[in-house]
N, C-alpha and C positions, 0 to 999 in steps of 0.2 A: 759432672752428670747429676741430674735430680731425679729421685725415683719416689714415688709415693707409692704406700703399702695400706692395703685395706683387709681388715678381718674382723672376726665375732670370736666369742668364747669357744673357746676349744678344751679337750681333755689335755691334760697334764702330762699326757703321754709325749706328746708331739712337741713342748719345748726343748729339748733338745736340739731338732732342725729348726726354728726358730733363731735360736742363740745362733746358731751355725750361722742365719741370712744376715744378721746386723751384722756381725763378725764380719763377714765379708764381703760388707756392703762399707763398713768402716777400712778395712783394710784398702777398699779401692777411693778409698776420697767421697766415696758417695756420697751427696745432700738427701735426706731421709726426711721424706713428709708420713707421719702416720697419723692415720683416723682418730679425728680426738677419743671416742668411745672405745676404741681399742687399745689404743694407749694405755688409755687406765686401766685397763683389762692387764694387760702385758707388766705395767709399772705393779701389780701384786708380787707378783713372782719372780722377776729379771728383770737384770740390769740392761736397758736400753743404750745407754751412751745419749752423746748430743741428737736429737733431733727435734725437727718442728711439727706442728701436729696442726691437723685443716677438719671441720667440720663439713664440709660441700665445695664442692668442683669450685668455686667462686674465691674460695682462700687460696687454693693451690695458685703457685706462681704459672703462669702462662707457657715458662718452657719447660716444665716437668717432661722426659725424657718415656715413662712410662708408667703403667700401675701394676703392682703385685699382690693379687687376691691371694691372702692364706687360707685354706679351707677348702669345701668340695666344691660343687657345682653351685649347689644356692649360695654360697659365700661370692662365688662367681657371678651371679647374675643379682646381687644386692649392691654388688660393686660396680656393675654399670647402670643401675639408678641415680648413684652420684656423677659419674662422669658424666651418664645422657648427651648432650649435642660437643661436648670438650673437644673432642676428636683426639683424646688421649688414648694410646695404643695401650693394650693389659693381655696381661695371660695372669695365670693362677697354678702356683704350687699347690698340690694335692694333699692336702693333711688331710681328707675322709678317707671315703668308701672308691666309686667308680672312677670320678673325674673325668669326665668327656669333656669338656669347658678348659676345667682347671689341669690341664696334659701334665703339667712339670709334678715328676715322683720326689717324691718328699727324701729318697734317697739319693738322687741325683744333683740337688741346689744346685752346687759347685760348680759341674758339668753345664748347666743350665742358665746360672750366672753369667758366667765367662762368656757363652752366647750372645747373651743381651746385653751385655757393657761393651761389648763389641760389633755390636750391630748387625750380628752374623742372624737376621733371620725376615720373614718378610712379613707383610699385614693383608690379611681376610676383612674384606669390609662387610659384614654381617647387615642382614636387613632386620628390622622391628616393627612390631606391631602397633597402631595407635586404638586407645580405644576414648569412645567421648558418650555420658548417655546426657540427654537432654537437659538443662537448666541445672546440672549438677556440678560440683568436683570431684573426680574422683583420686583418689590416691594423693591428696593434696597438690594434685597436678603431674604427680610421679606416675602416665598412666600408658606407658610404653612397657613393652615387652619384649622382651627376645625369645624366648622359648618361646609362647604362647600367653594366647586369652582363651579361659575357662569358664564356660557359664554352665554349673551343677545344680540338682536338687538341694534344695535346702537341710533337709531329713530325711529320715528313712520311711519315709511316707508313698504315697504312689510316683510313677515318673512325670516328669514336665513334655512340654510340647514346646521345643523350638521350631519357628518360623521365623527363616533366614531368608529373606530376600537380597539378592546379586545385581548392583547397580539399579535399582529398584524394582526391579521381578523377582517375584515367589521361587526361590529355588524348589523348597521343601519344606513340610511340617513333619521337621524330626520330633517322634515320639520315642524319648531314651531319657535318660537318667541323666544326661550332660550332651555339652557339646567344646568341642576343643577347634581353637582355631589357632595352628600352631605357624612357627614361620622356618625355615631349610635347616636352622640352629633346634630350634625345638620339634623337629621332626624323628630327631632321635630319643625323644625324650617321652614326657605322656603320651604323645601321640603314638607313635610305635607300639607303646604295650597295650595300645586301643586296637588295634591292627592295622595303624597309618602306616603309608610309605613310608623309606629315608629319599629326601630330597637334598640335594648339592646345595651348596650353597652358589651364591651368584646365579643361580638357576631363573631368577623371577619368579617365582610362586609362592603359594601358600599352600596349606594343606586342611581341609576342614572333616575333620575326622570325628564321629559320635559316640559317643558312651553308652554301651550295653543299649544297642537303640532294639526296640521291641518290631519291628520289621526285621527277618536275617537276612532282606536283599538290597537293604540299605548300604553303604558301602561309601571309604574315604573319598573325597572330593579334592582330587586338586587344579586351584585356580589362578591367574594371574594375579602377581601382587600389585598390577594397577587396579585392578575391583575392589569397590566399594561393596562391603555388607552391612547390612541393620539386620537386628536382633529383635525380634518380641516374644515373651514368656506366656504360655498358662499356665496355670499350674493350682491345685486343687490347694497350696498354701502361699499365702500372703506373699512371701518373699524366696529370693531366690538366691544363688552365692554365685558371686563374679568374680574370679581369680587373675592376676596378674603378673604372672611369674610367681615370685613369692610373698605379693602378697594379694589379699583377701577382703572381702567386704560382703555383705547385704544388702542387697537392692530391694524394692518391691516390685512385683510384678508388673506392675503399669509401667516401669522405666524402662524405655528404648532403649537400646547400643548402637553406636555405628564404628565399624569400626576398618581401618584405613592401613596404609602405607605409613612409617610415619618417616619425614622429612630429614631425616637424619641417619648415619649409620653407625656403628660400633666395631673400633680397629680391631680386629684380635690378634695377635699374634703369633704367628708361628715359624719354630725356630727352624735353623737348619734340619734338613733329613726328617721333618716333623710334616705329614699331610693330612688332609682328609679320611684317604681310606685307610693309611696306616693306624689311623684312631680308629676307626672303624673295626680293622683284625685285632688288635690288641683288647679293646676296652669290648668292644662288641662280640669278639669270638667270631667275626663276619666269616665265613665261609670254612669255620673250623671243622674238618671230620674227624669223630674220635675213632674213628675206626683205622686211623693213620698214628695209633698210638698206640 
């Protein structure tokens, strides 16, 4: 079996489970692809053992078995900017904070290993966002999203005016501080603490949800994920900030969005006895009374 492993710097705290995942990734025969920049990261401090190291989805061998994000959620969604169209299945061990993405508890590996070397669990095909602005590149092409696409005020200056036009009619001229267009995966995410829905995944939708918009009868939008939307800004400053999961850029006002379905999906994994809404009551508290404690 071949498993590639993807992560960023971490506190010192968390080698420990670490040590633990090669351990017993060596003890099962595993072939171990890790991220060249992680590697080195890793190779300061522990001893690694044999393995091969891949800089983009294009080095890994074609039957890689799966990917393992170490880290929280953005460790998780920086790890499928490498995969993008691969069709390589991933989950992520939780070395942060919340971990909705990244489900596997950093105390559990073992328990969670055993699952996935044995096949015990099935695949979430997740939808993504595309975003494209006129004569540009953005993201070096890296311009898909899973959670969402964010287009913010630049500064702490006055708010922007997005106008969002839906298959090409004027939905709205949000006047707010941002706007979030997230998809069923990032519906838990910014959008939520905006006041968006949670939406299912497999659901077909999107969810267009506004930041601190200066109307209070403004309200989340959700729409089919066959709609096409364009984006235009105004905005009393030059430029504007267009987020893409985790990461970021400035645009200037004059540049369009449009932004789509994109053509591809992202396997996630999830293992035995592991759902939807049970990430939902665990990580979310969904439907917790404390008055039943």
């Amino acid at each position: 079996m071949k498993v590639a492993i993807y992560g960023i710097e971490f506190q010192k705290v968390v080698i420990p489970y670490v040590e633990q995942l090669f351990k017993l990734l060596k003890s099962r025969n595993v072939e171990i692809w890790v991220f060249k920049e992680f590697d080195s990261f890793l190779s300061t401090f522990m001893e690694c053992g044999s393995r091969n190291t891949y800089k983009d989805r294009f080095d890994l061998p074609h039957d890689i078995d799966f990917m393992l994000s170490l880290g929280g959620d953005g460790t998780m969604l920086s790890a499928v900017s490498i995969l993008r169209d691969s069709e390589i299945p991933i989950t992520g061990i939780n070395l942060g904070r919340l971990g909705f993405l990244a489900s596997i508890n950093k105390n559990h590996i073992e328990q969670a290993l055993e699952l996935l070397l044995n096949r015990e669990y099935s695949i979430e095909k997740r939808t993504l966002l595309s975003v494209e602005a006129d004569g540009m590149e953005l993201f070096n092409g890296d311009r898909f999203a899973l959670n969402d696409v964010t287009v913010l005020k630049r500064d702490s200056s006055a708010m922007i005016t997005v106008n969002v036009y839906l298959n090409g009619e004027i939905l709205n001229a949000y006047w707010a501080d941002g706007m979030i267009f997230a998809t069923p995966t990032g519906s838990t995410a910014y959008s939520l603490s905006c006041g968006g829905p949670i939406i299912l995944p497999g659901s077909g939708n999107f969810v267009i949800t506004p930041v601190s918009p200066h109307n209070l009868n403004v309200r989340p939008l959700v729409i089919s994920d066959k709609d096409e939307l364009t984006i235009e800004i105004e905005s009393r400053s030059e430029t504007y900030l267009l987020s893409c999961d985790s990461r970021t850029c400035d645009l200037k006002t004059s540049v369009k969005l449009k932004i789509t379905k994109a053509n591809f999906n992202i396997n996630l994994i999830r293992l035995k006895d592991e759902s939807f809404f049970s990430t939902l009551r665990q990580k979310l508290l969904w439907g917790l009374d404390t008055r039943n404690y």
